[in-house]
RORO-334781 format. One record per residue: residue number from 1; residue in three letters; x, y, z of N, C-alpha, C in turn. Coordinates in steps of 0.05 Angstrom, whole numbers, plus 5000, padded with zeros to 4 digits. Example, Ala and Ser with C-alpha at 12.3 -4.5 7.8 and 13.67 -1.06 7.14 Angstrom:
BEGIN
<1 'ala' <5264 4886 5156> <5246 4910 5156> <5264 4934 5156>>;
<2 'ser' <5257 4955 5142> <5273 4979 5143> <5258 5001 5157>>;
***
This chain:
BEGIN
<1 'unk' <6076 5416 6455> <6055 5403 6470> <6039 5385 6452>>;
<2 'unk' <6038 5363 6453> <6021 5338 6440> <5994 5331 6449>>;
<3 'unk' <5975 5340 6428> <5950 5334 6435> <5939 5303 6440>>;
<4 'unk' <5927 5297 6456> <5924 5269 6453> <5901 5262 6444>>;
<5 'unk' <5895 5246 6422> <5867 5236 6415> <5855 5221 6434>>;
<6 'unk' <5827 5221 6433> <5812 5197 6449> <5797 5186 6427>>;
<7 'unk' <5797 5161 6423> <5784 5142 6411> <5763 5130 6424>>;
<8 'unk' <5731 5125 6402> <5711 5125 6419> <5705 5098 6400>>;
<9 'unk' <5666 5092 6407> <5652 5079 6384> <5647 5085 6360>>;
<10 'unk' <5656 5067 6336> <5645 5090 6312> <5621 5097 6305>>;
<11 'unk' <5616 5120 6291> <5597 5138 6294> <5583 5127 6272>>;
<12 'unk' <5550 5123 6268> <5530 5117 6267> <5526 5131 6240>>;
<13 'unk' <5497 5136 6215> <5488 5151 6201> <5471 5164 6219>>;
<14 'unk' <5464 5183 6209> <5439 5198 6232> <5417 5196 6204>>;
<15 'unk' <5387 5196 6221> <5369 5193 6206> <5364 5214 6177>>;
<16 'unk' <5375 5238 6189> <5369 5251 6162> <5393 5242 6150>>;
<17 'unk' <5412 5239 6154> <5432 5228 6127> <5422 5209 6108>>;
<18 'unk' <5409 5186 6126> <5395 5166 6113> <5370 5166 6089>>;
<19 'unk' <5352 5194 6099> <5340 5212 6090> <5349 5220 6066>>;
<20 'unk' <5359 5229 6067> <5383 5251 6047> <5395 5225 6023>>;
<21 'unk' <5403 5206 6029> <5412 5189 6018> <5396 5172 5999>>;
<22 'unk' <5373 5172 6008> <5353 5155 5993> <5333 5164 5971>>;
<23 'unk' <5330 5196 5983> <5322 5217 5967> <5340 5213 5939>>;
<24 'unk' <5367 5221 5941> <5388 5224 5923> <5378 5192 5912>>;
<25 'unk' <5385 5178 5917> <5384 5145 5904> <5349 5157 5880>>;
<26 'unk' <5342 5159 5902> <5299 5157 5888> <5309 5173 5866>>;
<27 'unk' <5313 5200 5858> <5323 5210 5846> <5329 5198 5820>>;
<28 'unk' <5364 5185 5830> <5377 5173 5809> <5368 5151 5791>>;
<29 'unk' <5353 5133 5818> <5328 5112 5791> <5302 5122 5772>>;
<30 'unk' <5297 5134 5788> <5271 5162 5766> <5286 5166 5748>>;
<31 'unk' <5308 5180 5741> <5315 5182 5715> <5331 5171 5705>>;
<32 'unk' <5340 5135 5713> <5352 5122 5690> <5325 5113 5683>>;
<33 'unk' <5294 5110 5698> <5280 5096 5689> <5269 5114 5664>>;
<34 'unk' <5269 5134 5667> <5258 5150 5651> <5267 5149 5618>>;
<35 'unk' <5295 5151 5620> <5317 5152 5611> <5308 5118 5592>>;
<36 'unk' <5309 5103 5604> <5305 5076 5594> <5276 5075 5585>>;
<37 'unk' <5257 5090 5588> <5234 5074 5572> <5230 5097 5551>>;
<38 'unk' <5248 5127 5556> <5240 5139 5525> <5260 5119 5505>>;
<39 'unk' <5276 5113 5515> <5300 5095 5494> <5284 5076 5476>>;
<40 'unk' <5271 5063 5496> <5260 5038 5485> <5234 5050 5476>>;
<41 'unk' <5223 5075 5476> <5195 5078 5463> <5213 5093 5437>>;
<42 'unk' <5231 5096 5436> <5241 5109 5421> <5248 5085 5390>>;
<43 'unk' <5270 5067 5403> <5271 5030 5394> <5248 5023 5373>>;
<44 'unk' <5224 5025 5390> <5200 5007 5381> <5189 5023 5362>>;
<45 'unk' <5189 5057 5359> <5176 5069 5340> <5195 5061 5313>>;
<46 'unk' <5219 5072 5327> <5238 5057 5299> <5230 5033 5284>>;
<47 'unk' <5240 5015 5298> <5230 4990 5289> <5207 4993 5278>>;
<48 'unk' <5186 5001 5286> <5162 4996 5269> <5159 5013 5248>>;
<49 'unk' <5173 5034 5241> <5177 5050 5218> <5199 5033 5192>>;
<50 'unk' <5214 5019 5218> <5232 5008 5189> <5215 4987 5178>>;
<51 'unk' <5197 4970 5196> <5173 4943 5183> <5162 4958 5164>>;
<52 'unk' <5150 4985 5178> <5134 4995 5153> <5148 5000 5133>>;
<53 'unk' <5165 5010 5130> <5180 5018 5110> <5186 4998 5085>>;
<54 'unk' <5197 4972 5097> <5196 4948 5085> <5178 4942 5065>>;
<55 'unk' <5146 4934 5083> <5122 4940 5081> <5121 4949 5050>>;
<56 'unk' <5127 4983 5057> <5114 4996 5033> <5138 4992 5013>>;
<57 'unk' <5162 4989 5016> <5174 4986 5000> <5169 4960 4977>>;
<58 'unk' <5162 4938 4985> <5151 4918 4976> <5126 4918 4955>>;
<59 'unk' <5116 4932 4973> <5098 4939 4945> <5090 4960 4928>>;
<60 'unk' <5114 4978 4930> <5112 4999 4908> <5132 4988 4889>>;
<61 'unk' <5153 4969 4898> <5174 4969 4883> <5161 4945 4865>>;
<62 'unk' <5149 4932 4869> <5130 4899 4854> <5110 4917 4841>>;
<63 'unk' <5093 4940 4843> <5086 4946 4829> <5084 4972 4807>>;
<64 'unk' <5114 4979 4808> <5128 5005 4794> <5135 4982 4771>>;
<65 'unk' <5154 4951 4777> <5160 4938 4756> <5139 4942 4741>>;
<66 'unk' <5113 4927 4751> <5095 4910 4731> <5077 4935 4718>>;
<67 'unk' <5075 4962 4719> <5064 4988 4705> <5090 4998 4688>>;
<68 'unk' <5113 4995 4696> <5131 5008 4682> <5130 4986 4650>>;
<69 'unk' <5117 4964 4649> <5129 4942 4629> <5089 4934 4626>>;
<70 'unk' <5081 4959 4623> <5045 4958 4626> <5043 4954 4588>>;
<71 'unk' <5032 4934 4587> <5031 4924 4552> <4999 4941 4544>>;
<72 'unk' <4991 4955 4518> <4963 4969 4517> <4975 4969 4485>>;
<73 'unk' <4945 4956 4464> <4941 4967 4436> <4913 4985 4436>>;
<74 'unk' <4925 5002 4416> <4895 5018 4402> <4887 5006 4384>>;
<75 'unk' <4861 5013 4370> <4856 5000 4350> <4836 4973 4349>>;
<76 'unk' <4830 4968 4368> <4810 4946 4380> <4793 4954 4403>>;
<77 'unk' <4770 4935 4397> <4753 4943 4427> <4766 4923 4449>>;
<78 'unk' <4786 4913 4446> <4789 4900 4481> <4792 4919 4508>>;
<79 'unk' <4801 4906 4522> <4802 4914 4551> <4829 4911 4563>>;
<80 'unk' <4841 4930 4569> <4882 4924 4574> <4883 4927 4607>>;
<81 'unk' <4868 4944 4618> <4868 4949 4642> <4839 4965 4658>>;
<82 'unk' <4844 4944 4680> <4819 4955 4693> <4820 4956 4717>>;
<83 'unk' <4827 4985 4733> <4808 4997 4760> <4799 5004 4778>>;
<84 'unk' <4781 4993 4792> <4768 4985 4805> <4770 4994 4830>>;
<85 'unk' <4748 5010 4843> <4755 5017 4880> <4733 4991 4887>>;
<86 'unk' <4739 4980 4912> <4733 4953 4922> <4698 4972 4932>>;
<87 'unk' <4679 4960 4933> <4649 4979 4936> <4648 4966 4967>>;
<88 'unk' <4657 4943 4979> <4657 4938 5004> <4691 4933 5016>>;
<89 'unk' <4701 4961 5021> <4729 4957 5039> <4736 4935 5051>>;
<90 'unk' <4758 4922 5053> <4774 4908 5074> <4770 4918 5099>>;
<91 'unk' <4764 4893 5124> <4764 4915 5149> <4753 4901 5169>>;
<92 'unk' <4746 4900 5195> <4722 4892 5214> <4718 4918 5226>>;
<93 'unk' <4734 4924 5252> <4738 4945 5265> <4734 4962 5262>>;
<94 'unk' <4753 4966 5240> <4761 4993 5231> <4777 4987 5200>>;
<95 'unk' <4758 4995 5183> <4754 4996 5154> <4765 5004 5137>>;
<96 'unk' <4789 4995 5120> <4806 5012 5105> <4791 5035 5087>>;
<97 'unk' <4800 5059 5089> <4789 5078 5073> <4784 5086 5047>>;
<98 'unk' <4800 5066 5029> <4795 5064 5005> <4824 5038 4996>>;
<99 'unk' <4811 5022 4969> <4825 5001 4960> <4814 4992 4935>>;
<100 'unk' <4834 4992 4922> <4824 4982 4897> <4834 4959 4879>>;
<101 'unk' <4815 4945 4868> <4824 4922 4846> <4833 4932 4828>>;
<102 'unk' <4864 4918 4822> <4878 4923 4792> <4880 4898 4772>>;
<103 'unk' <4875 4902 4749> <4876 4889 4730> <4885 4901 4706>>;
<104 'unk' <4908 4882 4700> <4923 4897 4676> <4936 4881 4667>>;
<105 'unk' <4953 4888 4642> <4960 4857 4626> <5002 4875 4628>>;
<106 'unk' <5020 4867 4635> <5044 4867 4635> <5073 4849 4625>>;
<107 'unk' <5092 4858 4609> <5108 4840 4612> <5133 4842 4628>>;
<108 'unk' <5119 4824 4654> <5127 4825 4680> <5158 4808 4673>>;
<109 'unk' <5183 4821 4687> <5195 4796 4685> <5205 4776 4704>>;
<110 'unk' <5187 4769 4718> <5183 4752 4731> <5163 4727 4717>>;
<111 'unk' <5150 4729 4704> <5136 4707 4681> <5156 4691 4680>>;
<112 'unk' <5144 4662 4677> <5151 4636 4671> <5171 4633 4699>>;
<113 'unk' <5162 4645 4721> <5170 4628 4756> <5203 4654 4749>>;
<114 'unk' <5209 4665 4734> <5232 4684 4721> <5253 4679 4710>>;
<115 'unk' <5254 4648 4705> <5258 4630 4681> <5254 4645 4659>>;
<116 'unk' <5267 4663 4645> <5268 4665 4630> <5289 4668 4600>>;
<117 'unk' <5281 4646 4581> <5306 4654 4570> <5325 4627 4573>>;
<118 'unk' <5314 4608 4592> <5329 4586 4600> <5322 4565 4583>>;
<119 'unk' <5338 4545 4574> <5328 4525 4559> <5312 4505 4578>>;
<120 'unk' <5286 4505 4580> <5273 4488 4596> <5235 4496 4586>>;
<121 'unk' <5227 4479 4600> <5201 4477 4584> <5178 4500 4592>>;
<122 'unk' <5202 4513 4611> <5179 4533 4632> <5170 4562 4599>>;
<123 'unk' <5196 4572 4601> <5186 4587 4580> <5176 4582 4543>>;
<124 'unk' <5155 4586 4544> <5142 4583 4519> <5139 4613 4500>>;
<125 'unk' <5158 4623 4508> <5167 4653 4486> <5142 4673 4489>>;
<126 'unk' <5118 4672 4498> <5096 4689 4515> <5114 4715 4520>>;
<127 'unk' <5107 4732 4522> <5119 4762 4537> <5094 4775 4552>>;
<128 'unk' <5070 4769 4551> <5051 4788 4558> <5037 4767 4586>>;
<129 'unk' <5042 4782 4600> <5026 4765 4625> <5001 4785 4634>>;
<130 'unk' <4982 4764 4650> <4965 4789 4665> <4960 4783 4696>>;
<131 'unk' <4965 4815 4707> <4970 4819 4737> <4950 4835 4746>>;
<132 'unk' <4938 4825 4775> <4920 4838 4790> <4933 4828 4816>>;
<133 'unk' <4922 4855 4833> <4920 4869 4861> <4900 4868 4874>>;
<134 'unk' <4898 4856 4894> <4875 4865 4914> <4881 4866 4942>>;
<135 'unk' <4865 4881 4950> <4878 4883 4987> <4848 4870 4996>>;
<136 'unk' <4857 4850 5020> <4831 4842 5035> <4843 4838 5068>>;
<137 'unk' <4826 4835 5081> <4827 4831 5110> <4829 4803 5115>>;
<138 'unk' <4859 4789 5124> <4851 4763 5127> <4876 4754 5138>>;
<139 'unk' <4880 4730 5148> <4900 4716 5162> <4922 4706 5141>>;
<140 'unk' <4938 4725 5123> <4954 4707 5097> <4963 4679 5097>>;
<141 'unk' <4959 4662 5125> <4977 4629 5116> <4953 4621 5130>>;
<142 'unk' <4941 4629 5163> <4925 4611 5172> <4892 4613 5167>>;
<143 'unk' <4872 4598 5157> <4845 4605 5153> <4831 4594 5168>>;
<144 'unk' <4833 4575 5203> <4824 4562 5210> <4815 4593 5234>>;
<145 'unk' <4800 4585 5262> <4791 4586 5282> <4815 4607 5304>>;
<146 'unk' <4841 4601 5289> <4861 4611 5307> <4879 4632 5288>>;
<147 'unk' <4867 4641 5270> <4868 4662 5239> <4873 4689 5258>>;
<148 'unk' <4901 4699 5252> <4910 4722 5258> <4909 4744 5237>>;
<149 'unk' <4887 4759 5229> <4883 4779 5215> <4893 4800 5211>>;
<150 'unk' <4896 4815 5189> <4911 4836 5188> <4905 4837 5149>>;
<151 'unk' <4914 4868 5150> <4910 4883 5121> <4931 4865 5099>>;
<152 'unk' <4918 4843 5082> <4941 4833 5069> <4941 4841 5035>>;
<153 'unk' <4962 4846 5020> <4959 4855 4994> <4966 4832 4983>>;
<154 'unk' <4954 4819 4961> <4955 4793 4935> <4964 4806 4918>>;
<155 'unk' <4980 4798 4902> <4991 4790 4872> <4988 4768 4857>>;
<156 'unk' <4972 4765 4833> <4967 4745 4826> <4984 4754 4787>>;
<157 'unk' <5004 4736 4784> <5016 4739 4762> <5004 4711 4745>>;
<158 'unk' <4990 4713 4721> <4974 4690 4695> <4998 4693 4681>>;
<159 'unk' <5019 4672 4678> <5033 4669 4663> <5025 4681 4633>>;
<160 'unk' <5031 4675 4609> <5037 4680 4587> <5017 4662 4575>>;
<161 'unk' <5025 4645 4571> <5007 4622 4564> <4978 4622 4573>>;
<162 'unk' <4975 4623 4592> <4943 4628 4598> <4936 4651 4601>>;
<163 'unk' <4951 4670 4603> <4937 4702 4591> <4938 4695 4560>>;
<164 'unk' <4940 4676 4541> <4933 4687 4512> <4915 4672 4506>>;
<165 'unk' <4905 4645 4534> <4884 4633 4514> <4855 4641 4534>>;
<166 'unk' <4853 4650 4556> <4839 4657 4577> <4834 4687 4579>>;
<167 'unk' <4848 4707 4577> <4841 4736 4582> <4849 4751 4554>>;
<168 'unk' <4872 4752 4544> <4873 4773 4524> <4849 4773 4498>>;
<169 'unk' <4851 4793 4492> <4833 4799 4468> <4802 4797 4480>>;
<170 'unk' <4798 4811 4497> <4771 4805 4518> <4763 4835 4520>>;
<171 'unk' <4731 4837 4517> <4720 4867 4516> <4704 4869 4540>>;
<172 'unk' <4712 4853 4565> <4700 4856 4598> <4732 4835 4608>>;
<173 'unk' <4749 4851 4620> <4773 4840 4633> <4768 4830 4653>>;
<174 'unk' <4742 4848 4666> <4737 4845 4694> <4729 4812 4701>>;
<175 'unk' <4698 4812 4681> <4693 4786 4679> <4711 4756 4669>>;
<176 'unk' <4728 4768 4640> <4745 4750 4636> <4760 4736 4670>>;
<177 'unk' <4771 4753 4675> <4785 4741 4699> <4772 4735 4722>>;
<178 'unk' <4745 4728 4721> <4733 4720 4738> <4738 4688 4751>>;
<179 'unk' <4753 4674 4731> <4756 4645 4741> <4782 4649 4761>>;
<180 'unk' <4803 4670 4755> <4823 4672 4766> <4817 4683 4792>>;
<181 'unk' <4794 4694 4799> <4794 4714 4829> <4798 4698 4856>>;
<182 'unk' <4789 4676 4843> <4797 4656 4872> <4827 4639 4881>>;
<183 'unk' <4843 4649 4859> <4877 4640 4854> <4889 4670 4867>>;
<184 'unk' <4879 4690 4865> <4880 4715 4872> <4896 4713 4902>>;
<185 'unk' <4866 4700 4913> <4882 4706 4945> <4889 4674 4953>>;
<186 'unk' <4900 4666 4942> <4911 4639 4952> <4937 4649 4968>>;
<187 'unk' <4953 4626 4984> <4976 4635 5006> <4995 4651 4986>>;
<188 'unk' <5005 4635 4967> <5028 4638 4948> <5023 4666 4931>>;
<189 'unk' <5010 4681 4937> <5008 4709 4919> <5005 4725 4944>>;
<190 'unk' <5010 4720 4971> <5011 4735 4985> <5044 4754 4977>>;
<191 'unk' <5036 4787 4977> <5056 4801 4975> <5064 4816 4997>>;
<192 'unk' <5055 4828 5009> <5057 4846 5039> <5035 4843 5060>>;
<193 'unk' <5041 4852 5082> <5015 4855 5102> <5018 4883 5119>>;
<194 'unk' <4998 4890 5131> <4990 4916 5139> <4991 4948 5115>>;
<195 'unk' <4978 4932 5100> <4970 4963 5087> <4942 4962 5087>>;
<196 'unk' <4937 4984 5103> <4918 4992 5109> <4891 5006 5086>>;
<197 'unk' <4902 5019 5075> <4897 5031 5047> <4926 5033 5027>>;
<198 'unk' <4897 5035 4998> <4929 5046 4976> <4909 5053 4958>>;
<199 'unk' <4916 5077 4944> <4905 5096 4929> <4917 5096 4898>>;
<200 'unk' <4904 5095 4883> <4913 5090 4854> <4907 5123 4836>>;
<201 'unk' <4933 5133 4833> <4914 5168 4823> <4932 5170 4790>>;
<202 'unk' <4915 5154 4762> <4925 5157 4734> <4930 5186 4729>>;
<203 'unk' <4957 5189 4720> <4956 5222 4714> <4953 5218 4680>>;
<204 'unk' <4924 5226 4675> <4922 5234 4633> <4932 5255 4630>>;
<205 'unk' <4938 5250 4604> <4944 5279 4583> <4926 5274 4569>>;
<206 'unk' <4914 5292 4568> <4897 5294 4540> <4899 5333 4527>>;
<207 'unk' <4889 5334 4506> <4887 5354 4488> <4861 5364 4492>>;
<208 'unk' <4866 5395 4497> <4839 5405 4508> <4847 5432 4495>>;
<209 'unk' <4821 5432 4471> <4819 5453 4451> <4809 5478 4471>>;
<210 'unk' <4823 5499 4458> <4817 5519 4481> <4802 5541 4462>>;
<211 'unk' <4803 5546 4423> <4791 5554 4418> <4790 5548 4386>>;
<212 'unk' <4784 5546 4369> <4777 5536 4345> <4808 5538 4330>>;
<213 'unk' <4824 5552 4336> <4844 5540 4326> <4873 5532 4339>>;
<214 'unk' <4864 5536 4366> <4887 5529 4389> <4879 5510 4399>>;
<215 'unk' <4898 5494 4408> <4890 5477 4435> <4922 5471 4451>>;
<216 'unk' <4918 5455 4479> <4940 5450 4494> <4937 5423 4507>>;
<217 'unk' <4959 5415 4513> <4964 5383 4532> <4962 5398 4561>>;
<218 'unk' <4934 5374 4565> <4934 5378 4599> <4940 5357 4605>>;
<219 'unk' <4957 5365 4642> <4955 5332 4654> <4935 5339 4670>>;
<220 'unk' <4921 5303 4670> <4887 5315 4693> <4891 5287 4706>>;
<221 'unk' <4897 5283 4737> <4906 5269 4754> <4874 5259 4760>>;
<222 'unk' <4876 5236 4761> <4846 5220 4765> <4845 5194 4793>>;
<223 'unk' <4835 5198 4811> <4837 5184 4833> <4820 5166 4828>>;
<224 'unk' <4825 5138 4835> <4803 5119 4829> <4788 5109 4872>>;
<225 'unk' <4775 5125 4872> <4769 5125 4898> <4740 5115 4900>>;
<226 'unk' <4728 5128 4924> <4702 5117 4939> <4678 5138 4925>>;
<227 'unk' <4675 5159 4907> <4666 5175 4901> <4669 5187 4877>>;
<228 'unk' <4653 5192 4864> <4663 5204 4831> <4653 5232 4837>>;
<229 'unk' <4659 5253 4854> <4656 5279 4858> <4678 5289 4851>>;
<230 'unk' <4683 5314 4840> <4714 5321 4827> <4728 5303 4809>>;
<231 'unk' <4756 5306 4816> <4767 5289 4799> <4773 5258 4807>>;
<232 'unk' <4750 5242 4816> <4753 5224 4829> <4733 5204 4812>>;
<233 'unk' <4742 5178 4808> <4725 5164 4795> <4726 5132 4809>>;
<234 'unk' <4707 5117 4808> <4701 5088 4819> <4711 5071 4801>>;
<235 'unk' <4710 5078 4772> <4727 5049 4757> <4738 5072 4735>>;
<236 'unk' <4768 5056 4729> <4779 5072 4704> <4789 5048 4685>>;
<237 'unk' <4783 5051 4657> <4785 5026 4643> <4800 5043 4621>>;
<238 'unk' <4827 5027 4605> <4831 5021 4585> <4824 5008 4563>>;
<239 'unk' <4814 5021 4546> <4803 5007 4515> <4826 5011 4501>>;
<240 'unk' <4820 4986 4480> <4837 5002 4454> <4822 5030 4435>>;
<241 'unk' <4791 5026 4454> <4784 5051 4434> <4792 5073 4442>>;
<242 'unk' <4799 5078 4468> <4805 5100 4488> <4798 5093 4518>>;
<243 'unk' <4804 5112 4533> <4791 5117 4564> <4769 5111 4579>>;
<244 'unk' <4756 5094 4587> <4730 5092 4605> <4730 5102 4633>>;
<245 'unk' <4724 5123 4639> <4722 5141 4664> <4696 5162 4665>>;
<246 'unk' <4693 5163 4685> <4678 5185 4692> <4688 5200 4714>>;
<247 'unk' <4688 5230 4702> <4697 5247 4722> <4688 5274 4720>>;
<248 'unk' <4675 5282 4735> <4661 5308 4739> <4681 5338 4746>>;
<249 'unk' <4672 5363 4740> <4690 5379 4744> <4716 5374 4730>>;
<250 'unk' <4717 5374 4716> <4739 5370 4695> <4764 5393 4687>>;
<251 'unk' <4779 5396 4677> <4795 5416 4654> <4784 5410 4629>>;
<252 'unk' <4770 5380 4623> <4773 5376 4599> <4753 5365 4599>>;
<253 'unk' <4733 5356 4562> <4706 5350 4562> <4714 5321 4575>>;
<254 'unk' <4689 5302 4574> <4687 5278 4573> <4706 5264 4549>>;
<255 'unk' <4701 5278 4519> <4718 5266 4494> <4740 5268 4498>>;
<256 'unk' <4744 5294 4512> <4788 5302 4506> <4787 5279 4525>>;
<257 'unk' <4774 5274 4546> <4788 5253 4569> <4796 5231 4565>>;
<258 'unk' <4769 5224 4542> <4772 5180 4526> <4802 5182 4514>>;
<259 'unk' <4797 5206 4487> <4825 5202 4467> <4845 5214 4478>>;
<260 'unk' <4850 5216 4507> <4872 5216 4527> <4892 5192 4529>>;
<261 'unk' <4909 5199 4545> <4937 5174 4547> <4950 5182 4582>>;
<262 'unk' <4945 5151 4590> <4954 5158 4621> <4995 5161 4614>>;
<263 'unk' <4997 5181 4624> <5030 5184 4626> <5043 5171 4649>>;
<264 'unk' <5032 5169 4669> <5037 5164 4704> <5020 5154 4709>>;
<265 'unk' <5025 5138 4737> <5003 5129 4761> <5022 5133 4779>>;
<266 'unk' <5004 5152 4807> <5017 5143 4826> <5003 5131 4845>>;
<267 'unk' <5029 5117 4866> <5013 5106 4877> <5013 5109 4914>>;
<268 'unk' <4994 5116 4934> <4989 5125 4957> <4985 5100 4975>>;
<269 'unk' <5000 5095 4998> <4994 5079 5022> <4990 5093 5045>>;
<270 'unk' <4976 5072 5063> <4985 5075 5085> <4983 5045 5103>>;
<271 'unk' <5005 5040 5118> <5024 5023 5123> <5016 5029 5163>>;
<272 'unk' <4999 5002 5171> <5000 5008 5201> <5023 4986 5214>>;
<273 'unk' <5031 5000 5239> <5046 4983 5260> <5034 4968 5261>>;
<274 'unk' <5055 4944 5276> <5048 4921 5283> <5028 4915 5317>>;
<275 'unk' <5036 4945 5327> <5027 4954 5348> <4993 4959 5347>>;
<276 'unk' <4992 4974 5321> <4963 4982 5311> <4944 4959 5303>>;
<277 'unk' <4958 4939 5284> <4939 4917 5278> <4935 4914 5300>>;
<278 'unk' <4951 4899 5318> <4940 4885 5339> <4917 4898 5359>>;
<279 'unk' <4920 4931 5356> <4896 4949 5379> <4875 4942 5351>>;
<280 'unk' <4877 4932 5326> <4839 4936 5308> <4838 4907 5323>>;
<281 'unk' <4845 4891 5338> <4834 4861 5348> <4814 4870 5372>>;
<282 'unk' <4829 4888 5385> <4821 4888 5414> <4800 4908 5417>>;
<283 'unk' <4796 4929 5408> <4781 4952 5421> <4760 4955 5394>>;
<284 'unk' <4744 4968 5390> <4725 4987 5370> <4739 5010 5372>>;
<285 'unk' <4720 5026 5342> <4730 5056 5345> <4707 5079 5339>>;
<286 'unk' <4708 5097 5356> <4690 5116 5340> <4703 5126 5320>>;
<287 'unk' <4681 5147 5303> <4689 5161 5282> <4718 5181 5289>>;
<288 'unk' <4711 5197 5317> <4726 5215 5327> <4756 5203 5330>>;
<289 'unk' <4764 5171 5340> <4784 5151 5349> <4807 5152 5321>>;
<290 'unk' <4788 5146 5303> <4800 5139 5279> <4820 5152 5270>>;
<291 'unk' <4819 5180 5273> <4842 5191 5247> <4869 5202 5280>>;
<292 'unk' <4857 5197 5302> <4874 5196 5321> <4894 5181 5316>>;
<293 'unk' <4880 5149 5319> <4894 5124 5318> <4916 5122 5294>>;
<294 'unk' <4909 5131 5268> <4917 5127 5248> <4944 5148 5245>>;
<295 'unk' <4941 5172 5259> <4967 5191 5263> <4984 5171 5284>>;
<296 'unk' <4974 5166 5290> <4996 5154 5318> <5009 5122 5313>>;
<297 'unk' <4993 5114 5294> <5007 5075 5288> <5009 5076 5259>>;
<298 'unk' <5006 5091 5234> <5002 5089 5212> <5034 5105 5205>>;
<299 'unk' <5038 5102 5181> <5064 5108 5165> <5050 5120 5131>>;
<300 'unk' <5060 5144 5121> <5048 5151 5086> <5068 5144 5069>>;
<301 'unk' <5060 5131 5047> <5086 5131 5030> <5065 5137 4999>>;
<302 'unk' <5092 5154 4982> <5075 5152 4957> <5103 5145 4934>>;
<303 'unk' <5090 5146 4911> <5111 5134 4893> <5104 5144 4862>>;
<304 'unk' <5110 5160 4846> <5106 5162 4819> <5123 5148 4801>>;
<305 'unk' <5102 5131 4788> <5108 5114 4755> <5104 5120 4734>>;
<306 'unk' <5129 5123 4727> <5120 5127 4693> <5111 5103 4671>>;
<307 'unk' <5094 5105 4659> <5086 5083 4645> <5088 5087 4608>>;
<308 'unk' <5089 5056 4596> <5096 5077 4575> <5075 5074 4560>>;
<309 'unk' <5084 5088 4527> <5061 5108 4519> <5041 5093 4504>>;
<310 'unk' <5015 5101 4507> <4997 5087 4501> <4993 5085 4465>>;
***
């Protein structure tokens, strides 16, 4: 017996199918979207960790050269290196937390443009150059009305030649190089941008008599910061007579500290997104904002140098 089909109109979706169907769809775009913007929040943190990275790489590695090849005599009252925490931070907004001016005499080899050694008129057989650091808040190429700001760090390298007739043999470095501070931040010594802070911490050894006929080598790590409480000091100067610092709470007197010898410097950043500069344009911060903001767009890097012996 053969069943016979009947053939009708074809059959329709019914509303809940349609229902059912769109649910599933809503669904499926919710989590490619999801899906797609942790990717890309994911992308952009990268990225901005590798800038920073760059960033700090740039200027630990420019300034590990120019300490590792740090030139210092004893035996004279000059001045080889000097210091300095800035007494008014870089900043508008929101204020870098500490920064300091360096001044120090190196034989960088980068002197004479890095010509060196070439038969040409650049090098004049000089080895001792002098280099300073400073971080300021400023637009590094544009200075006009339309100046895009941000944390920029200077390098200013005094050839050879004019470190021996202008700064060396000088018993105030600071002042000596006072004609140069304005060559400082010119475009062409621009070295990095977005560092936010950078921390300079000399590790001394000095000899610290412990009783009339003993004594021992301490290292006493010295921060050149915003405060001379602890081991923290506002200017640290090399003499040839010794050490110029002040530092309270000690291991060691004031004397063991002078006829001390820095072994190390290290050196501390912090490195904001490009995401972050741009929020110090737009908003203010409270006190409370700050160390929020700075976990969430900021990057730490540190770096120990050995320098040699004094």
């Amino acid at each position: 017996m053969k069943t016979q089909r009947i053939s009708g109109p074809p059959r329709g979706f019914t509303l809940i199918e349609l229902m059912v169907a769109m649910a599933i769809t809503t669904i499926i775009v919710t989590v490619l979207v999801s899906i797609t913007a942790i990717a890309m929040d994911t992308w952009n943190r990268s990225r901005s960790e590798l800038r920073a990275t760059r960033q700090a790489k740039a200027m630990v590695d420019s300034m590990a050269r120019d300490f590792e090849a740090l030139v210092t005599r004893r035996g004279n009252a000059f001045e080889w290196l000097s210091a300095t925490c800035l007494k008014a931070p870089p900043g508008e907004k929101l204020v870098s937390t500490n920064a300091a001016e360096l001044i120090f005499f190196s034989a960088a080899t980068d002197r004479y443009d890095g010509e060196i050694g070439i038969n040409n008129k650049k090098d004049k057989g000089g080895d001792v150059s002098c280099i300073a650091y400073r971080l300021n808040y400023k637009d590094p190429i544009d200075k006009g009305a339309n100046a895009f700001k941000t944390f920029v760090l200077n390098r200013l390298l005094v050839n050879p030649d004019n470190t021996f007739n202008d700064l060396l043999g000088k018993e105030d470095l600071t002042a000596a190089f006072a004609n140069y501070t304005g060559k400082l931040d010119e475009t062409q010594n621009f070295l990095c941008e977005n560092i936010f802070q950078f921390t300079v911490t000399f590790h001394i050894e000095a000899t610290h008599v412990t009783s009339k006929t003993d004594s021992k080598v301490v290292s006493v790590p010295v921060i050149v910061g915003q405060t001379t409480s602890g081991q923290m000091t506002q200017t640290l100067k090399i003499k040839g007579t010794g050490l110029v610092v002040q530092v309270t709470d000690s291991t060691v007197t004031p004397e063991e500290l002078k006829a001390g010898r820095i072994a190390a410097m290290a050196v501390s950043l912090t490195v904001l997104t490009d995401y972050g500069v741009d929020q110090l344009r737009k908003r203010p911060f409270t006190e409370s904002q700050k160390s929020e903001f700075l976990a969430k767009n900021s990057y730490q890097y540190t770096k120990l140098v050995q320098v040699p012996s004094m």
